[in-house]
DSSP file (Angstrom, degrees, kcal/mol; ACC not computed):
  #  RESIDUE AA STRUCTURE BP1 BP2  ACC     N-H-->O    O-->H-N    N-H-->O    O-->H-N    TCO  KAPPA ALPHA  PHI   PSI    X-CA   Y-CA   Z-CA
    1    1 A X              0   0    0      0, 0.0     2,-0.3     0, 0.0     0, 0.0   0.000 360.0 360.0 360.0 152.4   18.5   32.2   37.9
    2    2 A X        -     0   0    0      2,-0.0     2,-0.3     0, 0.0     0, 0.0  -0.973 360.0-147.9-154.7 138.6   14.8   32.3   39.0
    3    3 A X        -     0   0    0     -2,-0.3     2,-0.7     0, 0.0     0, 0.0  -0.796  16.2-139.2-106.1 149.6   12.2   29.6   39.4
    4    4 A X        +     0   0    0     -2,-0.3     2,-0.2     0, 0.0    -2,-0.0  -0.939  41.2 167.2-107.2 120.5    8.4   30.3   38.8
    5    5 A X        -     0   0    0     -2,-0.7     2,-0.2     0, 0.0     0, 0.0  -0.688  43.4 -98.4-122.3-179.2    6.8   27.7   42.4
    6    6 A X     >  -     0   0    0     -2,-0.2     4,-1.3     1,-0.1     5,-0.0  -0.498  34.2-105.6-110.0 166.7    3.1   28.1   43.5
    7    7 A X  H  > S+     0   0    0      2,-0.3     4,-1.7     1,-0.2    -1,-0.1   0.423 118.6  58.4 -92.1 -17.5    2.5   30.3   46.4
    8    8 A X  H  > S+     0   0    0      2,-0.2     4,-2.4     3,-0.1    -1,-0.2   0.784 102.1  46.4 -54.9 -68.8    1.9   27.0   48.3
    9    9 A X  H  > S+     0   0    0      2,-0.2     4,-2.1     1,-0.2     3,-0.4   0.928 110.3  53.6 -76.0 -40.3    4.8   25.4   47.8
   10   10 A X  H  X S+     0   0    0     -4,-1.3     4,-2.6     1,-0.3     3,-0.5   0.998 108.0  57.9 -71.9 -59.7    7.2   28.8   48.7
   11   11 A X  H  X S+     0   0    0     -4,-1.7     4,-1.0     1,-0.2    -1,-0.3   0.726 108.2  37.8 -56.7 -17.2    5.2   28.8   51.8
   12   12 A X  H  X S+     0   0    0     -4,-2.4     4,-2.4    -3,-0.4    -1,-0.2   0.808 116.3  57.8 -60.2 -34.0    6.2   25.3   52.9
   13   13 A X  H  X S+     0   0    0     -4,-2.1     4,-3.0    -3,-0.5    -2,-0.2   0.964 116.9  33.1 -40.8 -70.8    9.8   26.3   51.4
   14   14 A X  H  X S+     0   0    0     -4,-2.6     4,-1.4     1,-0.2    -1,-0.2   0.814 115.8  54.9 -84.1 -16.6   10.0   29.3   53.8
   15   15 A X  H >X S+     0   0    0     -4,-1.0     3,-3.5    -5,-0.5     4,-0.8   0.964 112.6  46.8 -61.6 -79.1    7.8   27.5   57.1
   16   16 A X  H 3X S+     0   0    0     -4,-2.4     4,-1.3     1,-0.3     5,-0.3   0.752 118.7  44.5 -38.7 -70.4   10.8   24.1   56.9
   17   17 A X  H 3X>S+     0   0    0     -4,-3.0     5,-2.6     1,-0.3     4,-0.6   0.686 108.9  47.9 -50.4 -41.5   13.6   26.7   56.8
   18   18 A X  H X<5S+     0   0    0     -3,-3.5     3,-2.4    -4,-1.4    -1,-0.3   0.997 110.8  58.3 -81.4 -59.1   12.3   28.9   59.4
   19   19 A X  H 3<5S+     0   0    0     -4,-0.8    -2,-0.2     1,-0.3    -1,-0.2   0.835 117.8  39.9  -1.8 -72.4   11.9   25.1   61.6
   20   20 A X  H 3<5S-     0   0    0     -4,-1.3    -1,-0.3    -5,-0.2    -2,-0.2   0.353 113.0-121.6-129.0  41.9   15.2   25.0   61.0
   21   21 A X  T <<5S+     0   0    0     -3,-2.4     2,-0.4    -4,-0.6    -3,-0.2   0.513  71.7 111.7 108.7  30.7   16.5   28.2   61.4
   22   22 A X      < -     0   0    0     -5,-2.6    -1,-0.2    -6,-0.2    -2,-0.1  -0.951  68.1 -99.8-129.1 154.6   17.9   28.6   58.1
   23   23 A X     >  -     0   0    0     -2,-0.4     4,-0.8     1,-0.1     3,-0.0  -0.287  39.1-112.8 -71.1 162.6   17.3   30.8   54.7
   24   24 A X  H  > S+     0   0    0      1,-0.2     4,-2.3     2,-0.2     5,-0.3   0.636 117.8  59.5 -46.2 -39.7   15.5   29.1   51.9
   25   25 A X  H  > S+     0   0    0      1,-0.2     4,-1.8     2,-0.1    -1,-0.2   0.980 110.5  42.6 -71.8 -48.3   18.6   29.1   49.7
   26   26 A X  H  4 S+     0   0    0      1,-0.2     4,-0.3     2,-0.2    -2,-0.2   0.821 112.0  58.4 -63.9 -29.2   20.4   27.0   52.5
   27   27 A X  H  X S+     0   0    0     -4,-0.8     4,-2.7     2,-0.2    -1,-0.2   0.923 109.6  36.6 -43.3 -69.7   17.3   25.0   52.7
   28   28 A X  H  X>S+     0   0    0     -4,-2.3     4,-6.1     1,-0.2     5,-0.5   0.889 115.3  64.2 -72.2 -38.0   17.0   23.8   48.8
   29   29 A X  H  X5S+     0   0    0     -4,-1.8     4,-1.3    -5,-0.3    -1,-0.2   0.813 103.1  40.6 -35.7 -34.7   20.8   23.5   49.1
   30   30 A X  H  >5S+     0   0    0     -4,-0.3     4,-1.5     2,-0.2    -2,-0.2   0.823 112.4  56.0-110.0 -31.5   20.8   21.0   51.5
   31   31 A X  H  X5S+     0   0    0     -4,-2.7     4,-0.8     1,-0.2    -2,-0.2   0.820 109.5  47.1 -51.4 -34.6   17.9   19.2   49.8
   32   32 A X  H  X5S+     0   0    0     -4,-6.1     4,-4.1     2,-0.2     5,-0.2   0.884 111.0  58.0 -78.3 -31.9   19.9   19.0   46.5
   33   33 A X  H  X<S+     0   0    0     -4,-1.3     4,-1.7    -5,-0.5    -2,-0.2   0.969 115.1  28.5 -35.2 -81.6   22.9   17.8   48.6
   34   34 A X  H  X S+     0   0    0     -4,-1.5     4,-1.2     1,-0.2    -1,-0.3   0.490 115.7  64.4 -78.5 -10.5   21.5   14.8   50.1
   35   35 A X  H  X S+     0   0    0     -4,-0.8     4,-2.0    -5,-0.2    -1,-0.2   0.885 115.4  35.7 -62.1 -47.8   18.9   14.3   46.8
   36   36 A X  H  X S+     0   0    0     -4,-4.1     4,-0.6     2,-0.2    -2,-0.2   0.748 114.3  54.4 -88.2  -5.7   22.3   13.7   44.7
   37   37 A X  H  X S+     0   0    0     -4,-1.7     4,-5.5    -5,-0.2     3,-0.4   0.985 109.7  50.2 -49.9 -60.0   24.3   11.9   47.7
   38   38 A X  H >X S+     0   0    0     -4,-1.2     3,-1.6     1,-0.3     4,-0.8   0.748 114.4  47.2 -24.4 -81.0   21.1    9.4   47.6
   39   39 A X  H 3X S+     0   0    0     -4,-2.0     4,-0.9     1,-0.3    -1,-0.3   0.532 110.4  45.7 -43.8 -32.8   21.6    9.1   43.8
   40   40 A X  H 3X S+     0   0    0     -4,-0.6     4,-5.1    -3,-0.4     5,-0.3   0.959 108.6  59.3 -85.0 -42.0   25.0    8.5   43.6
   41   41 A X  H <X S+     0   0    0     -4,-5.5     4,-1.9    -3,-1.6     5,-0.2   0.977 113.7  40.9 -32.9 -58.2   24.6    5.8   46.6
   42   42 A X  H  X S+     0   0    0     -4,-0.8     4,-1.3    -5,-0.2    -1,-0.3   0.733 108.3  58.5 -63.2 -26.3   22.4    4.2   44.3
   43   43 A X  H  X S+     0   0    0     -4,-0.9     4,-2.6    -5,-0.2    -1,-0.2   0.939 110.8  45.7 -74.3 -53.3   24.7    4.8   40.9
   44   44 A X  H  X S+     0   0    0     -4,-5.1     4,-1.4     1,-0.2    -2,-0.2   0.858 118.6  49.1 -84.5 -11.5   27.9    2.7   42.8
   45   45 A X  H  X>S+     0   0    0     -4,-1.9     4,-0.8    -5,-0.3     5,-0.8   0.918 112.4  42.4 -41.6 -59.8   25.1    0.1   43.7
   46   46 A X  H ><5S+     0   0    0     -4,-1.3     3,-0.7    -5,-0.2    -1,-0.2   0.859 108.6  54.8 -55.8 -59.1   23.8   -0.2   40.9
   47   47 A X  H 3<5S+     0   0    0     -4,-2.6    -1,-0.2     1,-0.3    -2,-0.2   0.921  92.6  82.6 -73.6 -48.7   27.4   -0.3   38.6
   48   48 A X  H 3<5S-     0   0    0     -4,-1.4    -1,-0.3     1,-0.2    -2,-0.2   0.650  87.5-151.1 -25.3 -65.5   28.4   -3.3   40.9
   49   49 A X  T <<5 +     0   0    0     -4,-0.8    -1,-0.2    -3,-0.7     2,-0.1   0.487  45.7 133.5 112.8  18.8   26.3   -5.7   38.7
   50   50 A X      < -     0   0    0     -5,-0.8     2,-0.5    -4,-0.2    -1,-0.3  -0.516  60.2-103.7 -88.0-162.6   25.3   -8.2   41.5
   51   51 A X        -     0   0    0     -2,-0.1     2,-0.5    -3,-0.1    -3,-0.0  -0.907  26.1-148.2-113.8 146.2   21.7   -9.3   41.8
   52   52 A X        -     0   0    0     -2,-0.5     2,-0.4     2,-0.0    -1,-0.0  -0.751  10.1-169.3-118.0 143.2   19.6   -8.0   44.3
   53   53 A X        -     0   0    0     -2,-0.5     2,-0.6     3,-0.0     3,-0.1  -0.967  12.1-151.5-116.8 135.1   16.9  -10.2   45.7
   54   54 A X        +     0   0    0     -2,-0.4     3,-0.1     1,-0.1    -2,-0.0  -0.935  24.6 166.8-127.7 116.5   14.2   -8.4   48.1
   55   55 A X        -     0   0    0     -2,-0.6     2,-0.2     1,-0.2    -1,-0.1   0.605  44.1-127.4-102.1 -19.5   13.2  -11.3   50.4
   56   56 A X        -     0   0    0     -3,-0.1    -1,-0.2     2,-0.1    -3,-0.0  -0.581  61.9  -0.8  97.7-164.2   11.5   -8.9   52.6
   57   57 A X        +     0   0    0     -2,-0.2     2,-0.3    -3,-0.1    -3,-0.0  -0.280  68.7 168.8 -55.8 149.1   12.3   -8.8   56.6
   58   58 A X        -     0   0    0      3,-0.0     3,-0.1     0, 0.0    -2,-0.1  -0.830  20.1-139.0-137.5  95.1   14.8  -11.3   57.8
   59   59 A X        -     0   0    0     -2,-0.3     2,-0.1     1,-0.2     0, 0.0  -0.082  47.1 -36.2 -81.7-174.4   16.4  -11.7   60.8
   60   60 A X        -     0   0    0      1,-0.1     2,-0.3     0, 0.0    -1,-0.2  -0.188  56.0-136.5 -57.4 121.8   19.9  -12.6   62.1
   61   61 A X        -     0   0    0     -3,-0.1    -1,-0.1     1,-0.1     2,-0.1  -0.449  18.8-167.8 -86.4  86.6   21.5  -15.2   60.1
   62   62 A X     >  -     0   0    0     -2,-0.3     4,-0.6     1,-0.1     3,-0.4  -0.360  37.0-109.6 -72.1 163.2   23.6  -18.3   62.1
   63   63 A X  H  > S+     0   0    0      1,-0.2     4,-1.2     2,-0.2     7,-0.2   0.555 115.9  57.3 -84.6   2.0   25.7  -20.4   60.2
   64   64 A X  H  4 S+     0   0    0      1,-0.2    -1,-0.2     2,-0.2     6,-0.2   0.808  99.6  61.4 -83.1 -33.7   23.5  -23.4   60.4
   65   65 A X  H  4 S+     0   0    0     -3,-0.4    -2,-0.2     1,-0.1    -1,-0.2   0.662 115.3  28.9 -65.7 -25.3   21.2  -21.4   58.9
   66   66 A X  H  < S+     0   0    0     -4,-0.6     2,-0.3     1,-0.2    -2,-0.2   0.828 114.6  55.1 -98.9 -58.0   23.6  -20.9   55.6
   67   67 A X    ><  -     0   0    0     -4,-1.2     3,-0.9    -5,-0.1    -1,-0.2  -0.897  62.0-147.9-104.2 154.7   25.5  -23.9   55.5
   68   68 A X  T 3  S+     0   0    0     -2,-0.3    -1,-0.1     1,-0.3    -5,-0.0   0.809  98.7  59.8-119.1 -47.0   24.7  -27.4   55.3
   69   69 A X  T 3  S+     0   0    0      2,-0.0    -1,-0.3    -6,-0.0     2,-0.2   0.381  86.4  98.7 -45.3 -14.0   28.1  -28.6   57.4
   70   70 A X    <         0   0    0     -3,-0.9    -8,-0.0    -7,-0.2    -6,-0.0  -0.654 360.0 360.0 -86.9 139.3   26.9  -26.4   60.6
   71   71 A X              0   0    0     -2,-0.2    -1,-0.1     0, 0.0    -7,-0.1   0.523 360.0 360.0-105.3 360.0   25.2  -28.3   63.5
């Protein structure tokens, strides 16, 4: 298989690999890896089927703070 990338993009390709001291095929390898871990993370999230609420930052949570019975 061969992919047609811009002369741009191969030189960032082969600069990160050489950073970290590995060929370009090990490179994209390890970029598809951890791109389809992400995904999948996100897949079993997802299938749970709660609801997710983004409150933003929060910090640690006491029980007084949660229930009404806490003093």
């Amino acid at each position: 298989m061969s992919l047609s990338i811009s002369p741009d993009i191969e030189a960032l390709l082969a600069d990160e690999a050489r950073k970290q001291g590995v060929s370009v095929d090990a490179l994209l390898r390890r970029l598809i890896e951890n791109h389809a871990a992400s995904g999948d993370a996100a897949a079993q999230v997802a299938d749970v089927g709660l609801p997710v609420l983004h409150l933003g930052p929060m910090g640690p949570l006491h029980r007084r703070d949660i229930y009404e019975d806490a003093d």
